[in-house]
KEPAMI-874976 format. One record per residue (C-alpha): x, y, z. Coordinates in Angstrom, 3 decimals, decimal comma. Layout:
N
X; Y; Z
...
***
This chain:
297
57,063; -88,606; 42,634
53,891; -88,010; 40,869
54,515; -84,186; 40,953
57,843; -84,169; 39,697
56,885; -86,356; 36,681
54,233; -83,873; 35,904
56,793; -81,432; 36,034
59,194; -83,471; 33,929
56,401; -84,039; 31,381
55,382; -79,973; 31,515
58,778; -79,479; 30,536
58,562; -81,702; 27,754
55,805; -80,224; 26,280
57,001; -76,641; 26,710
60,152; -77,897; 24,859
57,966; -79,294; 22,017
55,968; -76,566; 21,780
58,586; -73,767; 21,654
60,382; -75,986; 18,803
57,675; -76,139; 16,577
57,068; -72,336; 17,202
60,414; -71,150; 16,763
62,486; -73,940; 15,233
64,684; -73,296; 18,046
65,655; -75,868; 20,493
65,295; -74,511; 23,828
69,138; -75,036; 25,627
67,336; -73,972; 29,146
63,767; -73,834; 30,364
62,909; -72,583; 33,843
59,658; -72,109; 35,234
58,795; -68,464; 36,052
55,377; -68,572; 37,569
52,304; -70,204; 37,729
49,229; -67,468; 37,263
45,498; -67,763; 37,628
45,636; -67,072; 34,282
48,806; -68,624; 32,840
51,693; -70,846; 33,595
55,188; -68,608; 32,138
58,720; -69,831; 31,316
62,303; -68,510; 30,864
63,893; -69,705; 27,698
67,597; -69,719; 27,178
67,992; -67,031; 29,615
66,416; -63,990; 27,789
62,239; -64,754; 26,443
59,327; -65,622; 28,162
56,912; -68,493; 27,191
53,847; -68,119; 27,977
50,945; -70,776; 27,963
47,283; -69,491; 28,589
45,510; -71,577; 30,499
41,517; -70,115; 32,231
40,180; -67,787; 30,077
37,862; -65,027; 31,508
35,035; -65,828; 28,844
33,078; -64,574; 27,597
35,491; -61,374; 28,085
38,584; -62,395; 26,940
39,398; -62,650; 23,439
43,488; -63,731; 22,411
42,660; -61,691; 18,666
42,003; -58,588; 20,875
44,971; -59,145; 23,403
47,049; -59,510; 20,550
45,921; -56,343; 18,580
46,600; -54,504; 21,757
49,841; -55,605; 22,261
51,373; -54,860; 19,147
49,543; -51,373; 19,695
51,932; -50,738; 23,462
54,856; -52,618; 22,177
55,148; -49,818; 19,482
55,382; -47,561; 22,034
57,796; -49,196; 24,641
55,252; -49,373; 27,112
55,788; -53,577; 27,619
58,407; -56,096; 26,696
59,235; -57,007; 23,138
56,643; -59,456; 21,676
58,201; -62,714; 19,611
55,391; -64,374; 18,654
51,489; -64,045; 19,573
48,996; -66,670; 18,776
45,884; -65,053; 18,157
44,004; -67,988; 18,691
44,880; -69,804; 22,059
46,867; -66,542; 23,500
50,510; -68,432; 24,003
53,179; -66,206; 23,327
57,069; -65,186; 23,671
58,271; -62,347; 24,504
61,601; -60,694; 26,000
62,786; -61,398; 29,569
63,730; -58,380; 31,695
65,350; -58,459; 34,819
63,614; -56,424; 36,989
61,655; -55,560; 40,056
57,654; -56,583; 40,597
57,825; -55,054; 43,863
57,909; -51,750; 44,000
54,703; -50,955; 43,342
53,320; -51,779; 47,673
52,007; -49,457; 50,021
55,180; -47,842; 50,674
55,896; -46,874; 47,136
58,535; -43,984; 47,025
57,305; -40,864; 44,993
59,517; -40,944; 42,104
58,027; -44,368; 41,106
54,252; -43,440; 41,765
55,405; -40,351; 39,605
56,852; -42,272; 37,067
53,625; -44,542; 36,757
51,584; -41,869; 36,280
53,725; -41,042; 33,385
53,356; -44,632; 32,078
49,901; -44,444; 32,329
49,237; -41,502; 30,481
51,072; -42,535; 27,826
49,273; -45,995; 27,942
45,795; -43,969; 27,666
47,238; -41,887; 25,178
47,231; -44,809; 22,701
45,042; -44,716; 20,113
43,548; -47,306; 17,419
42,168; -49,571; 20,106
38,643; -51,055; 19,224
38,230; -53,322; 22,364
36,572; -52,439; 25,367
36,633; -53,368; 28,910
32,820; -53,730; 29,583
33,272; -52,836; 33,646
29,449; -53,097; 33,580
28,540; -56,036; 31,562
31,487; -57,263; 33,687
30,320; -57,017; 37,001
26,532; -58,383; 35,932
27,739; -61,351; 34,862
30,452; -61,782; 37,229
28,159; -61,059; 40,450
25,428; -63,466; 38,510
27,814; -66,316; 37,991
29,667; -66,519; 41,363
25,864; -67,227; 43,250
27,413; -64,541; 45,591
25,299; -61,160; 47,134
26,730; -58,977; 49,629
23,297; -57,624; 50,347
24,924; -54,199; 50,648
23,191; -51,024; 50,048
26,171; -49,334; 49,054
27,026; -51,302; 46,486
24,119; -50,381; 44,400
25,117; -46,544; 45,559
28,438; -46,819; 44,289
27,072; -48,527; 40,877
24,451; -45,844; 40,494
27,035; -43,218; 40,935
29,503; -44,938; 38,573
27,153; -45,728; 35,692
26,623; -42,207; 33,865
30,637; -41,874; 34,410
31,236; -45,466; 32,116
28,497; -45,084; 29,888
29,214; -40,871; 28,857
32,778; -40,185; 29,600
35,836; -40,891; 26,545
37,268; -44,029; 26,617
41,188; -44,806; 26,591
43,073; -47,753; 25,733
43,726; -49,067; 29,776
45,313; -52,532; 31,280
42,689; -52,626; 33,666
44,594; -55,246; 36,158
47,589; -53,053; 37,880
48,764; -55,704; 40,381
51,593; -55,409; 41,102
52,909; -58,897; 39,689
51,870; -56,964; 36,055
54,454; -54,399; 36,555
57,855; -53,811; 36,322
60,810; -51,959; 36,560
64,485; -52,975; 34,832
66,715; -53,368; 37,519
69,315; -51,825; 34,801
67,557; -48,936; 33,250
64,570; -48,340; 35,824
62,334; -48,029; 32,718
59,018; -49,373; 33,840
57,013; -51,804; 31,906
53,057; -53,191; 32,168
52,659; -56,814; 31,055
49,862; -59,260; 30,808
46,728; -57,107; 28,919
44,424; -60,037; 29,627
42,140; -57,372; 30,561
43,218; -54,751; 28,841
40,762; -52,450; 26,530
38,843; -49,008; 25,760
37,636; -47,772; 30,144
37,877; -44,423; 32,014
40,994; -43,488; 32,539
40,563; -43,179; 36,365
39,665; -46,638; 36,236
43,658; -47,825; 35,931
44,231; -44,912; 38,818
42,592; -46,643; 41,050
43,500; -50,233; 40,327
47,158; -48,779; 40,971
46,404; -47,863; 44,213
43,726; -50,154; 45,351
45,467; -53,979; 44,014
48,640; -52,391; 45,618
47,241; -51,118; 48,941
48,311; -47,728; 48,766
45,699; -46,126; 51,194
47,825; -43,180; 52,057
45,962; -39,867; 50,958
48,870; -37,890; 50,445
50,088; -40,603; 47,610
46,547; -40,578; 46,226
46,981; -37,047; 45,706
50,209; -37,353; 44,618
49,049; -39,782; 41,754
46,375; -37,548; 40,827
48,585; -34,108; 40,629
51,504; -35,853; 38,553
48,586; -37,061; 36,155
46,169; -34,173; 35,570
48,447; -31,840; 36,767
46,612; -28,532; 37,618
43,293; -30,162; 36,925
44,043; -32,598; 40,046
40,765; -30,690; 42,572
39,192; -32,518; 45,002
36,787; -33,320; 42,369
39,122; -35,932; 41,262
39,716; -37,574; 44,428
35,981; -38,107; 45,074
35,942; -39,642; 41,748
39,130; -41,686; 42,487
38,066; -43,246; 45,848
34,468; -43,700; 43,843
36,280; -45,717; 41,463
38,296; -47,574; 44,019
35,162; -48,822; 46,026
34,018; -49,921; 42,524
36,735; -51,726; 41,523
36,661; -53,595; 44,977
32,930; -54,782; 44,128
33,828; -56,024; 40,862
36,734; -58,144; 41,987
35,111; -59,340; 44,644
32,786; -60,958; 42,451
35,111; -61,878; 39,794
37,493; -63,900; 42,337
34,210; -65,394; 43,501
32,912; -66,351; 40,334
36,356; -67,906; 39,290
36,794; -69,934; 42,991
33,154; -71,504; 41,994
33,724; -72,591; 38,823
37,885; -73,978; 39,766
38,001; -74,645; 43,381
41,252; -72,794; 43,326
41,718; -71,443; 46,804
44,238; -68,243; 44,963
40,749; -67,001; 43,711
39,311; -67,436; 46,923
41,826; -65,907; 48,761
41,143; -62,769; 46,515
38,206; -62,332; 47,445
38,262; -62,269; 51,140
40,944; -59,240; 50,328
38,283; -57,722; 48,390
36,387; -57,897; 51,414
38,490; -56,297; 53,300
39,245; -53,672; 51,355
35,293; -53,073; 50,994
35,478; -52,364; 55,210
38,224; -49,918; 54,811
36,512; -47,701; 52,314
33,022; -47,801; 54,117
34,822; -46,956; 57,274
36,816; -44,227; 55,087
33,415; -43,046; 53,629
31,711; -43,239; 57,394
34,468; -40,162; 58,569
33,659; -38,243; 54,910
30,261; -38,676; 54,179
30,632; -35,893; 51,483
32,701; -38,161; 49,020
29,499; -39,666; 47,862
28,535; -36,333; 46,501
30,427; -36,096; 43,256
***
């Protein structure tokens, strides 16, 4: 009983809310999802609501968020934005119909293709002045969540990766490819990124990576795949040492971030995370056991 008045009362808010933002009154509200991040509603059949909720401080800033979604909305690469509130990070945008699951280990060709393209247009944004931090990042992540894998590699991977984020360009990136912030219309097959929480200036192989690493997509042929329809000609085995470099790295960093975020919510989603971090950690020591030559850049 106590749930379902909570629920009733949500509602009421979100109708409140949405009224004094739009000076509509909502005919329908359905709950979409509720995020780490955010708790998301369908309005009247065709815009999303969205209510922040955690913030990743001191990281995330709703001015930035904003500024870079009016920079990808100009270019189709997410849904329509309605309103943005700089301040708290609420916003509406348009609802598509479409498919979050796609993007899984057994992704078909033409879509890992087709991301590529979206992602190369995505880094091919300019006039973005926020950046990612994946160093600052995983410092204060690792230092907050009391957690230490004691693992030599780590520090191997994050000597290896620190000349690569501190000297190599920058481009605008989302950062946070699950695949829950992707999606295709189930009518046009156009593919969309939502939620730039974390998006801002990183290396492009950075977003690569989180492609195939959040979605589990451990078969080499696809990574290779990926990395021909993206650099084309330029896709050597170069870039696949840096690739699985990146994905080891990213592993680290979310291990700790998922940690850090289960100490200070008790939300077992977080903690969930990171024993999948953990996991994926094993597989790419045991992949980097059988080719000891992919440390060597």
């Amino acid at each position: 009983m106590k749930k379902e008045m909570k629920a009733f009362l949500d509602m009421g808010i979100v109708e409140s809310l949405y009224l004094k933002i739009t000076g509509e009154n909502p005919k329908t509200i359905v709950a979409l999802q509720d995020g780490f991040n955010n708790t998301s509603y369908l309005i009247n059949g065709d815009k999303v609501f969205r209510l922040k909720k955690l913030s990743d401080t001191p990281f995330y800033s709703a001015d930035s968020e904003g500024q870079i979604l009016n920079l990808v909305a100009q270019n189709r690469l997410s849904p329509k934005v309605f309103f943005f509130d700089r301040t708290t990070g609420n916003m509406i945008d348009r609802y598509i119909d479409g498919n979050h699951r796609f993007c899984n280990p057994l992704i078909s060709e033409e879509d890992l293709e087709a991301m590529a393209r979206v992602l190369k247009r995505l880094h091919g944004v300019k006039n973005c002045t926020s950046e990612f931090y994946a160093e600052q990042r995983f410092s204060t992540y690792k230092l907050r969540s009391g957690e230490d894998l004691h693992d030599p590699e780590e520090k191997k991977i994050r000597d290896l990766m620190g000349p690569i984020l501190r000297n190599e360009p920058l481009v605008l990136s989302h950062n946070d490819l699950i695949h829950d912030n992707i999606l295709k219309n189930n009518d046009s097959d156009q593919i969309v990124l939502i939620d730039f929480e974390f998006a801002g200036l990183n290396n492009e192989m950075f977003d690569l990576a989180s492609l195939l690493s959040e979605n589990e997509i451990f078969d080499e042929g696809k990574w290779q795949l990926l990395l021909l329809a993206y650099f084309g000609k330029d896709a050597g085995e170069g870039k696949k040492k840096k690739l699985v470099l990146f994905m080891q790295y990213e592993n680290y960093l979310w291990f700790y971030w998922a940690s850090c975020r289960y100490k200070e919510t008790n939300y077992g989603g977080f903690k969930e995370i990171a024993e999948m971090k953990k996991k994926d950690l094993q597989h790419f020591k045991d992949f980097y056991k059988m080719n000891p030559d992919f440390f060597i850049l």
